[in-house]
C-alpha positions in Angstrom: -61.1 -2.3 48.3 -63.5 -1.8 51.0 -62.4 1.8 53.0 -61.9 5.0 50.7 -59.2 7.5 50.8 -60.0 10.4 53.8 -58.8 12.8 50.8 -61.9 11.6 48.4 -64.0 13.2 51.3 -62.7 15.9 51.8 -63.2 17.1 48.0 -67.1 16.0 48.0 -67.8 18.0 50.7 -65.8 20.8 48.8 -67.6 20.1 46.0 -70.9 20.0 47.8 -69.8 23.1 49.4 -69.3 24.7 45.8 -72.6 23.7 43.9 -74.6 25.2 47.1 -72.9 28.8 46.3 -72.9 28.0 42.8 -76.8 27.1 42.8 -78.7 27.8 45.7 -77.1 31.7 46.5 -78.7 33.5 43.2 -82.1 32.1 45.0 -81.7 34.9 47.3 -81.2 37.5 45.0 -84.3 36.1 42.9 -86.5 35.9 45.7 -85.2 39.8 46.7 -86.5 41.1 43.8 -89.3 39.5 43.4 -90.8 40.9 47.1 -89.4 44.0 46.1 -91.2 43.9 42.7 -94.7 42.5 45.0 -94.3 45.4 47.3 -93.7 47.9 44.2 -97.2 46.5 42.8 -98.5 47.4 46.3 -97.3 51.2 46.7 -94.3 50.6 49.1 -91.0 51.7 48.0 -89.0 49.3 50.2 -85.0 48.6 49.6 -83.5 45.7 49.1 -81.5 45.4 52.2 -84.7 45.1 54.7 -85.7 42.1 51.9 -82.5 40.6 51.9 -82.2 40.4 55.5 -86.3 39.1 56.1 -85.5 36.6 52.9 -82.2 35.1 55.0 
């Protein structure tokens, strides 16, 4: 056997497209809260929107 099936690469990248949302998304919402948490140890009340969008 020496080609694969166009169908088996389609499902990795699926797959790769799947563990990136599954793993890598709630890194965004961690790192949110954690600047929001900084900037409440600081004195600034700042929402998490303005994080969210400097963060991304």
């Amino acid at each position: 056997m020496k080609k694969l099936h166009p169908v088996l690469a389609l499902l990795w990248g699926f797959c790769v497209l799947v563990s990136s949302i599954v793993w890598q998304f709630p890194q965004y919402s961690l790192g949110t809260s954690v600047l929001k948490g900084i900037f409440a140890v600081a004195g600034l009340r700042v929402g998490k929107a303005p994080i969210a969008l400097a963060v991304s």
